[in-house]
C-alpha atoms as one frame of an Amber mdcrd trajectory, in Angstrom:
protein
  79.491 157.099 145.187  78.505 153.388 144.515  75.894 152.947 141.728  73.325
 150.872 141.994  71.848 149.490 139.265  67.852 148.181 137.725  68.709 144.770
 138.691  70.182 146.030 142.575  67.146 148.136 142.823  64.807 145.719 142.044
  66.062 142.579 144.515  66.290 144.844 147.364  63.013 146.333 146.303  61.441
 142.760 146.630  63.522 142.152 149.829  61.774 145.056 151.521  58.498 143.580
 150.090  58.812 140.438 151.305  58.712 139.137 147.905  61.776 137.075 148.056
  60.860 135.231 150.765  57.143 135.137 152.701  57.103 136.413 156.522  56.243
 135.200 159.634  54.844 138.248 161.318  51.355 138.859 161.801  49.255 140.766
 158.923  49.089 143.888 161.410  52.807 144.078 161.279  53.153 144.179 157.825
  49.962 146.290 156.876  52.239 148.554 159.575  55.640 147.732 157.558  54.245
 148.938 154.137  52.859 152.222 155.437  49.478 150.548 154.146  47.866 149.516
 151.183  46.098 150.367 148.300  42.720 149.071 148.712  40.370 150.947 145.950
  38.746 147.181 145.492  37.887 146.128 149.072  39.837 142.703 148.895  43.230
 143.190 147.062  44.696 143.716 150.347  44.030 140.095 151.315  45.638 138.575
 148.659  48.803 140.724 148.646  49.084 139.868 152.419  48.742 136.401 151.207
  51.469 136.669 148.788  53.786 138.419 151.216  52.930 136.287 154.411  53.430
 132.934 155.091  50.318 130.835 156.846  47.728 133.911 156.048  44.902 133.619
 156.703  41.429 136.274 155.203  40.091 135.303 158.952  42.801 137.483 160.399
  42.843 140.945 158.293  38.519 140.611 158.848  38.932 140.711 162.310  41.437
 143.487 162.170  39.023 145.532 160.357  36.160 144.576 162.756  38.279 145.435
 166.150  39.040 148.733 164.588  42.720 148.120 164.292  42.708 148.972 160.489
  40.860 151.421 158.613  39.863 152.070 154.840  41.154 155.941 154.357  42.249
 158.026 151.611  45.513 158.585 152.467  48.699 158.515 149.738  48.079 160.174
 146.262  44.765 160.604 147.804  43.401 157.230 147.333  41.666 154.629 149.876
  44.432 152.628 151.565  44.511 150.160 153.957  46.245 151.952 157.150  46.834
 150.686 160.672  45.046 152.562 163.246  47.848 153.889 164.816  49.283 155.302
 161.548  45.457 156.809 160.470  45.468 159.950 161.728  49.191 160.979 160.768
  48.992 159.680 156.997  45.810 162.002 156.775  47.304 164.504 158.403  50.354
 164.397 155.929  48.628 164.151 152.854  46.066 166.948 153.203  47.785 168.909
 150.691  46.980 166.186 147.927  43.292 166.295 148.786  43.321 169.937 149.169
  43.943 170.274 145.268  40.635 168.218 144.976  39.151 171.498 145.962  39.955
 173.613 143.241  37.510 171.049 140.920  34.800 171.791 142.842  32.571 174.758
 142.179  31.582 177.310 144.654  30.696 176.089 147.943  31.344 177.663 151.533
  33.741 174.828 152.660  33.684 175.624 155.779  30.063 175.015 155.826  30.660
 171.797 154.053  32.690 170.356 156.893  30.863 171.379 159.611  27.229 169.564
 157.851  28.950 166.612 156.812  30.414 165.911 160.780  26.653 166.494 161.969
  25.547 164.204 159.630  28.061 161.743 160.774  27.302 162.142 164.583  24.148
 160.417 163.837  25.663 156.871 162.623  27.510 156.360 159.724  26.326 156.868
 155.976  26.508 155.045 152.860  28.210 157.601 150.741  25.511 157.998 148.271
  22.961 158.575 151.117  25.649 160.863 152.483  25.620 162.680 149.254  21.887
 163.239 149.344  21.685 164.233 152.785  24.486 166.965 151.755  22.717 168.299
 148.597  18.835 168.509 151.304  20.855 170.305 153.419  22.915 172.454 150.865
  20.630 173.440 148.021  21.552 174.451 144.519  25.281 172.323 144.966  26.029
 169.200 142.409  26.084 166.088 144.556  29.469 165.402 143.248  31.252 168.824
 144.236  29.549 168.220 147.717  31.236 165.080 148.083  34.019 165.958 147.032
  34.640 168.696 149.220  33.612 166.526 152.266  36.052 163.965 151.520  38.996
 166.667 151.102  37.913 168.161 154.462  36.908 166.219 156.670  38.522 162.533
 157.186  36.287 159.818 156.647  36.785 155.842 156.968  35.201 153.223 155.004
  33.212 150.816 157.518  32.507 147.215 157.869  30.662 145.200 156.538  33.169
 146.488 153.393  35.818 144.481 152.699  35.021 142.236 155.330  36.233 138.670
 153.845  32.960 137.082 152.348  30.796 139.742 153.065  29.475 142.271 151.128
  28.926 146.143 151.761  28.762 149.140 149.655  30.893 152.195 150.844  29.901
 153.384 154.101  31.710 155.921 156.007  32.451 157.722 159.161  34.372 160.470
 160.143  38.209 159.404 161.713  37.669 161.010 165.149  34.057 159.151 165.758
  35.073 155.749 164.544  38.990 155.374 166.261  37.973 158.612 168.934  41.494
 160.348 167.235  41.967 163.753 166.019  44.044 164.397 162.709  47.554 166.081
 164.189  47.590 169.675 162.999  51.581 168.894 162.077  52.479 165.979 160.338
  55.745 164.266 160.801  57.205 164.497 157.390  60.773 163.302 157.894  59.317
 159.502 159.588  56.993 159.561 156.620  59.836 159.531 154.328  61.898 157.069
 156.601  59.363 154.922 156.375  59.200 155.094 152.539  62.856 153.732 152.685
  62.400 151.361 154.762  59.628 149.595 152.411  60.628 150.921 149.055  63.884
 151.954 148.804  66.775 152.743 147.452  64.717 155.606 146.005  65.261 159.078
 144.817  63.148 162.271 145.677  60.821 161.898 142.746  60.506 158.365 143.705
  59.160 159.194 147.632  56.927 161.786 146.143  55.017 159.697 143.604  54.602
 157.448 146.312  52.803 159.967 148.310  51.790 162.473 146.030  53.201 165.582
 147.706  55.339 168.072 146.449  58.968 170.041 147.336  60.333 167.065 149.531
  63.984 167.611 148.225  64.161 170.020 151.524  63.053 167.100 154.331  64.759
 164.307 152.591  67.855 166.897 152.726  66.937 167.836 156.164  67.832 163.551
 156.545  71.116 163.294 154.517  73.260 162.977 157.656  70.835 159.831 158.616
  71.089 157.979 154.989  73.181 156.503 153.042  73.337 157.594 149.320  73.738
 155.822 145.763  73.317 156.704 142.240  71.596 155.437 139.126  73.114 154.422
 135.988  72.436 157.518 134.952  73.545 159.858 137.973  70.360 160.145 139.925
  70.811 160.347 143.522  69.281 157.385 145.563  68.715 157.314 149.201  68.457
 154.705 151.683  68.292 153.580 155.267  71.953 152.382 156.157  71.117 149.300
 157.653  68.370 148.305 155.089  68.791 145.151 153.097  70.194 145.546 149.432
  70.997 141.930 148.196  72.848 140.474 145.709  71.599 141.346 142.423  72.088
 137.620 141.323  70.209 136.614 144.473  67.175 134.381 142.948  63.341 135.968
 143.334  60.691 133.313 142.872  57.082 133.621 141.238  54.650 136.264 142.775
  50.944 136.855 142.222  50.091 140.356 143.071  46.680 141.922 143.525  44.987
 144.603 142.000  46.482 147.873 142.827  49.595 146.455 144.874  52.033 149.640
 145.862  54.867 147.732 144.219  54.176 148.886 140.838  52.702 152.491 141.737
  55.358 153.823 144.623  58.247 155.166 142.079  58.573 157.475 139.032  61.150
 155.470 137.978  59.281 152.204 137.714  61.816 150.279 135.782  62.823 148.451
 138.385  59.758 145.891 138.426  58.422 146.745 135.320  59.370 147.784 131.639
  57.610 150.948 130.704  56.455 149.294 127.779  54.295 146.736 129.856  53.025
 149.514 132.367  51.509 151.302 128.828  50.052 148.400 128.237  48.641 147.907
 131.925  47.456 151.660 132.304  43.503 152.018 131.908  41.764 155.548 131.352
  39.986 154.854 134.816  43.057 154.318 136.342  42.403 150.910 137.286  45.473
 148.727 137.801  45.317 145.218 137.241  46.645 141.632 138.867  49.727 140.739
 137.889  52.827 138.436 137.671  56.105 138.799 138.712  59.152 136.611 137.172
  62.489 136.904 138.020  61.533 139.705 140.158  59.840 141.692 137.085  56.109
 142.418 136.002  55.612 140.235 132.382  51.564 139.594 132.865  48.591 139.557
 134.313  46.200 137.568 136.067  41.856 137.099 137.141  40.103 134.294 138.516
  37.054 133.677 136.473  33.993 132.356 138.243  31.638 130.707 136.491  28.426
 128.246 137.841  30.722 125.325 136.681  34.485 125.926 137.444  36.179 128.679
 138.889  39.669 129.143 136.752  43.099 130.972 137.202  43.669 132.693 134.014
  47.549 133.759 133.495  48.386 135.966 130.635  52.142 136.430 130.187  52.971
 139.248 127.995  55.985 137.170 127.093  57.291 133.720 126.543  57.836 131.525
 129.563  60.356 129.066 130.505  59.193 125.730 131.388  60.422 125.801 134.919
  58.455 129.549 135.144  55.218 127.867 133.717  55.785 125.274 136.336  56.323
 127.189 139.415  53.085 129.643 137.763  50.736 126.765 138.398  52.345 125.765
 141.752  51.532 129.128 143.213  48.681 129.858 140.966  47.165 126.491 142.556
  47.824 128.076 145.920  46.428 130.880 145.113  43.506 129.379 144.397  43.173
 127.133 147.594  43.229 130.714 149.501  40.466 132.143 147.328  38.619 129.095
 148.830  38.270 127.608 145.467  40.259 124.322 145.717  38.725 122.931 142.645
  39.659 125.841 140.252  42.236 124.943 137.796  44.991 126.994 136.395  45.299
 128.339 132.930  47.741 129.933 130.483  46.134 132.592 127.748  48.329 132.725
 125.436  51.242 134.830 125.483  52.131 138.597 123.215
């Protein structure tokens, strides 16, 4: 069984990613290609289309968001993700069992009850969440505000609405149920097996752990064994099985990977338990937050090795880099290419780029 090793993993990780070269396909198509993404912060999601896509545009995700073609939904390891329409309702559907151990933190409430107030309340128009919340707690006495919301979310599937995350607008979190903003209902059974197919198809080679960090459900060793016959199957260095489309591409390790900026949150560092392949446990300790929150970043030879932020101020706007490690010349060079780019797309052609220093 052929072994494929960090190095394999991680260039045909990128290839999948469009890292190793930008696409020409419109952002729809590759919102659809990476099964979503994460999109805690509303605008993330614009730059790592950016970064992925070549001649995007913030123009074209807005308007996707505004026709109702994309939603804002918590959807893998129960957090809010970018989603295509079309793929909405199944992704909830398959993940109910993450937000269903939401429940057991919440105190005693008649969930059933729960669901049915928060749809009437819904009916009416959509809610900003903390109005939401209030309405819940008039209508519920004697519940904390928090439990209540949490409960709706795990029951009933909600969307975050424009004006959030619109491109140069601002909104705070408004939402409305699935079914009365797309006019869908959540399918009762989920199709598990495409889910994982799927996974390969953006992420792989990958192993069962690997497809259920991604997702955050449990006991998929039976569907992705259920698919053996359809995949094509590896090892690690150290014996792990790895599974894998057939036809998917797996490059030459030695194939180069230019300079990346990713956004906040981007599924390329949170889609594996074996993360090694794009970054060094030691620099994901030193990423990790106690909120959870997961920061911009760098990638180098096809590798996390720092961070970045644009800082706004009422005289400059500036591109901070902070490499956790030496660079080459060349690498510092092609940084402030892109990182000048980067800035032209945050509509801030003035900004300059910067280097903190590096450790």
């Amino acid at each position: 069984m052929t072994v494929l090793g960090r190095r394999a993993l991680n260039r045909a990780l990128l290839a999948r990613q469009h890292l190793l070269e930008r696409a020409d396909m419109p952002a729809l198509a590759m919102v659809d290609h990476l099964v979503g993404m994460q999109a805690q912060a509303p605008f993330p999601p614009y730059y790592g289309l950016w970064t992925r896509l070549r001649g995007f545009e913030p123009g074209e995700l807005s308007a996707l968001l505004l026709d109702r073609k994309v939603v804002r939904i918590a959807v893998m390891r129960g957090t809010v993700h970018l989603v295509t329409a079309a793929d909405a309702p199944e992704l909830r559907a398959a993940v109910q069992p993450v937000l269903d151990r939401d429940l057991r933190r919440v105190g005693a409430l008649d969930l059933d009850t729960v669901a049915a107030e928060t749809r009437k309340i819904l009916a009416e128009r959509p809610y900003p969440t903390t109005e939401l919340a209030r309405e819940l707690a008039r209508r519920l006495p004697g519940h904390d505000r928090s439990d209540l919301m949490l409960a709706a979310r795990a029951l009933v599937p909600l969307v975050q609405v424009p004006p959030r995350a619109v491109w140069g607008r601002a909104g705070q979190p408004t939402c409305a149920t699935l079914q009365d903003w797309l006019g869908v209902d959540v399918p009762e059974r989920p199709g598990l097996k495409q889910l994982v197919l799927r996974y390969l198809a953006a992420f792989g080679p990958a192993t069962v752990r690997d497809v259920q960090a991604w997702c955050g459900l449990t006991r998929l060793a039976e569907i992705v064994d259920r698919l053996r016959p359809r995949l094509r199957v590896f090892r690690t260095d150290d014996g792990k099985e790895l599974f894998d489309l057939p036809d998917a591409p797996r490059p030459d390790p030695d194939t180069p990977a230019p300079v990346r900026f990713l956004p906040e949150f981007d599924n390329l560092l949170l889609s594996h338990a074996d993360r090694t392949r794009v970054i060094s446990d030691e620099y994901r300790k030193r990423i990790s937050t106690r909120n959870g929150i997961a920061p911009a970043t760098i990638l180098v030879d096809g590798v996390m090795c720092g961070r970045w932020k644009i800082i706004r101020d009422k005289e400059k706007s500036t591109l901070d880099i902070e490499p956790f490690e030496r660079l080459s010349g060349p690498d510092r060079a092609a940084l402030s290419e892109e990182g000048s780019r980067l800035l032209r797309f945050a509509e801030l052609p003035d900004g300059e780029v910067r280097f903190s220093p590096a450790g």
